[in-house]
C-alpha angles and dihedrals in degrees: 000000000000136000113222145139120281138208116211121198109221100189141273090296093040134070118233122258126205125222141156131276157151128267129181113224110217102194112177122190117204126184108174133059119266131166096210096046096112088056091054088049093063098039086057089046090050097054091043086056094037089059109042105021091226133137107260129216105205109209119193119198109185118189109163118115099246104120099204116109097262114215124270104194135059127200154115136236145174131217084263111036140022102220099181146006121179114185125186137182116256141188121198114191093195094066089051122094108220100216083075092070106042103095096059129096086227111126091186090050072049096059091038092061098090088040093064140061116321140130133235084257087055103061108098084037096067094036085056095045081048089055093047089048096062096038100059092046094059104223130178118268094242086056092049094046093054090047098055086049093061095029085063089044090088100012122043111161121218127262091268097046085055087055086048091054098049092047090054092049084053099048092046092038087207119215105247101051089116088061091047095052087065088067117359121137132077082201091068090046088058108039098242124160109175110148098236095047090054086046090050081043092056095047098061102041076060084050088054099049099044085057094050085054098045086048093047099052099052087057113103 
């Protein structure tokens, strides 16, 4: 529950007042596809209604991969009357193009990158901007290790994106590769010990650490 500022409608002769109060937030992830969801979205509401006699704020968090605007309203008419209309906020990541988000400090905005908007083109772009997230905003290792999982959860790169990654990161020599290195690999999240994927691990931890030298040395 929340406690916010009301407005309470008195009535047509009455102005309105406004007074404290308390609402209950129903927020409701879903991250797969179904075609009822926005019933279910009104009968929890409803309980939740039917319980505690709040106002209640419906929040929607839709996380599947369809692309297409998912409804935000559930309801039923007749020709001659409309009997009920119940509308919630929603918020699609699909429909959210995730250059818009990686500028912020934000680890949750971090995670949510391979669940918006992106092209196949994209890919090792976003994984990158996930990487440089993180890293600026100088997580524990435990946090950031949580957030890749989830990040890989709806995005995993082949095997060559994840050459071509690890070559970007090499070439740009990005400035927080010291803090990525703590952490950095979704391989050793996963237990994997294929022999080409050590051998790219171990390539880039040499990326890592020619950069570092060259760095070093041009320090005074």
């Amino acid at each position: 529950m929340i406690e916010t500022l009301l407005i309470e409608e008195e009535g047509p002769l009455r102005p309105s007042k406004k007074k404290r109060g308390l609402i209950i937030v129903h927020l409701e992830a879903q991250s797969y596809y179904q075609l009822t969801f926005p019933e279910r979205m009104f009968l929890y509401s409803g309980k939740l209604y039917e319980k505690y006699r709040r106002r209640i704020l419906p929040i929607a968090i839709i996380g599947h991969r369809r692309k297409q605007e998912e409804p935000s309203e559930f309801g039923w008419r007749f020709p001659f009357l409309d009997v009920m209309t119940f509308r919630y906020l929603k918020v699609q990541f699909r429909r959210r193009n995730w250059r818009e988000f990686i500028e912020l400090d934000n680890p949750v905005a971090a995670a949510l990158l391979s669940s918006m908007d992106y092209n196949k083109e994209e890919r090792v772009q976003v994984k990158l901007e996930f990487l440089r997230m993180i890293a600026r905003m100088r997580l524990d290792p435990a946090r950031m290790k949580l957030l890749a999982v989830f990040f890989e959860s709806y995005m995993q790169l082949t095997e060559a994106e994840e050459q071509r990654l690890m070559a970007t990161i090499e070439r740009q020599r990005l400035e927080e590769e010291g803090k990525l290195m703590e952490w950095m690999t979704s391989w050793e999240l996963k237990g994997i010990k294929k022999d080409g994927r050590k051998a790219a691990k171990r390539g880039l931890r040499q990326a890592f650490s020619k950069g570092r030298r060259k760095a070093s040395r041009k320090s005074p």
